[in-house]
C-alpha positions in Angstrom: 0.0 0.0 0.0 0.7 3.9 -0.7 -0.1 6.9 0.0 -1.6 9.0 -2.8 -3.0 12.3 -2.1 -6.2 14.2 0.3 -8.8 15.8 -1.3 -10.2 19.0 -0.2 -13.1 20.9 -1.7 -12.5 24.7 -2.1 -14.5 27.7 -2.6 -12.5 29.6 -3.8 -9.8 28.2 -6.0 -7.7 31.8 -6.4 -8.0 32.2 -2.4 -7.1 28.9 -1.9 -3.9 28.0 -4.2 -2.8 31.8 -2.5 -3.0 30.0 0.9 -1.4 26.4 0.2 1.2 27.4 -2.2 2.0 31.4 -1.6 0.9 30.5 2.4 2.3 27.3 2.8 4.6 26.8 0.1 3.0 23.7 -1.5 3.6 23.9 -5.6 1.4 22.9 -8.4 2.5 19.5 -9.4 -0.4 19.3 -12.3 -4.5 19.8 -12.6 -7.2 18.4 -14.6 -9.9 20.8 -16.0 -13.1 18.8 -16.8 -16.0 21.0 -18.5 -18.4 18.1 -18.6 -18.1 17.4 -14.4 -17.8 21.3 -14.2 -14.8 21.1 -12.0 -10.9 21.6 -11.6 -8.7 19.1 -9.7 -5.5 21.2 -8.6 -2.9 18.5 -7.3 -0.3 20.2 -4.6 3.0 18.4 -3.5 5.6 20.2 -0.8 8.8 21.5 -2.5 11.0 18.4 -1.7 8.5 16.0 -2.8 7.6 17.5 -6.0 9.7 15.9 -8.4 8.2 12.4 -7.2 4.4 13.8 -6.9 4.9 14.4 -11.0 6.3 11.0 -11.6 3.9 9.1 -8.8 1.1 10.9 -8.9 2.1 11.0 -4.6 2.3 12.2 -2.2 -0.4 15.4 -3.0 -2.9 17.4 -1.7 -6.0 17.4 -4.3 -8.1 20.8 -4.3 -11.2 20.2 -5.9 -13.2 23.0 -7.1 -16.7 23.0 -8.6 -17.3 25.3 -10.4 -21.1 25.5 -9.3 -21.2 27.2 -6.2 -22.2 24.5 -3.0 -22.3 25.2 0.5 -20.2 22.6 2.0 -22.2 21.5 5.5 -20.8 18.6 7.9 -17.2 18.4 6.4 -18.0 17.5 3.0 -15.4 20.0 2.2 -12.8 17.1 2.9 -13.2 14.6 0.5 -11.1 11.7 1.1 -7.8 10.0 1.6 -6.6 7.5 -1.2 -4.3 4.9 -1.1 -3.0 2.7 -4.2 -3.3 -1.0 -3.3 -1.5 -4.4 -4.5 -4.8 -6.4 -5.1 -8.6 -4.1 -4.6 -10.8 -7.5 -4.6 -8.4 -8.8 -1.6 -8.2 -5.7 0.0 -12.3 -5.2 -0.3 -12.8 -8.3 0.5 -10.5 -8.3 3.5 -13.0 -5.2 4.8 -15.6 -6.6 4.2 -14.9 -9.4 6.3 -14.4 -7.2 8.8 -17.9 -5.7 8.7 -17.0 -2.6 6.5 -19.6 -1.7 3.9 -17.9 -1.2 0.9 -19.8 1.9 -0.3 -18.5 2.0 -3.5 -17.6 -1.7 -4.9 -14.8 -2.3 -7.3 -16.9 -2.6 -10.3 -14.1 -2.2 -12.7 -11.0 -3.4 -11.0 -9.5 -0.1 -10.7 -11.6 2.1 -7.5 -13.3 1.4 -4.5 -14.1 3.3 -2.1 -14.9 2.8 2.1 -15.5 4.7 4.7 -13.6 4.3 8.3 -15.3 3.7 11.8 -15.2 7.7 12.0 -17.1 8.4 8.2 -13.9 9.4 6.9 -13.8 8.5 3.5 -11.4 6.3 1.7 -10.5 5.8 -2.3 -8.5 2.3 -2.9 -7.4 2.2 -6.1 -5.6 -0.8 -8.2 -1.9 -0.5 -8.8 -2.0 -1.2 -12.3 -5.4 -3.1 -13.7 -7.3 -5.8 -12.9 -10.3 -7.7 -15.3 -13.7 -6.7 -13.8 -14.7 -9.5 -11.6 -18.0 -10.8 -9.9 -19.4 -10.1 -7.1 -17.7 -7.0 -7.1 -18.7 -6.1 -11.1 -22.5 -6.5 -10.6 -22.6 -4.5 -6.9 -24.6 -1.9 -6.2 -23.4 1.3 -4.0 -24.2 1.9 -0.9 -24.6 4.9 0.9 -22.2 7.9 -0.2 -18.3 8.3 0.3 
């Protein structure tokens, strides 16, 4: 397992990329603009980790900004943690033996996500790819993450 990156929602995207990277000196590794999903992804890394945050995509800060304005009640301004994993139907299924809900199933072999004992989301996603497989392809979702 690795650490990937924590995703924050912002407001403000000018107001915040001022405060991580003028006010705490994180720099702009890389971001996705997606018209369609009406949001920006802005991906931060800390100055002696940058070089390795462009070439593993980790360790980042994600700031996601929709570009529709939402009031962000109960924390949903934090998003989630992600972490890259060896094998998602082992590691899913591992949690789920343990009583986890797997809120979001790994349909396609490639992201999952969970929630901890706190409702602190959590993104698993496949280091490299994996065929879609059953029971996990045919899975509903349940609740939100």
């Amino acid at each position: 397992m690795r650490y990937l990156h924590t995703m924050v929602r912002v407001r403000d995207l000018d107001a915040s990329l001022r405060f991580y990277c003028e006010g705490l000196g994180l720099q702009e590794a890389y971001r996705m603009e997606n018209e369609k999903g009406r949001f920006t992804l802005v991906f931060l890394a800390a100055p002696e980790d940058l070089e390795a945050a462009k070439e593993r995509k980790a360790p980042l800060v994600e700031l996601t900004y929709n570009w529709d304005d939402e009031e962000y009640l109960g924390g949903r301004n934090f998003g989630h943690l992600a972490y890259r994993v060896d094998d998602i139907y082992q590691t899913c299924q591992r949690l789920m033996d343990m009583g986890v809900t797997i809120n979001r199933p790994p349909r396609d072999g490639h992201m999952a996500f969970v929630r901890s004992p706190d409702g602190i989301s959590v993104e698993l996603l496949q280091d490299g790819s994996l065929p879609a497989a059953e029971p996990w392809a045919s899975m509903p979702n349940t609740g939100a993450w």
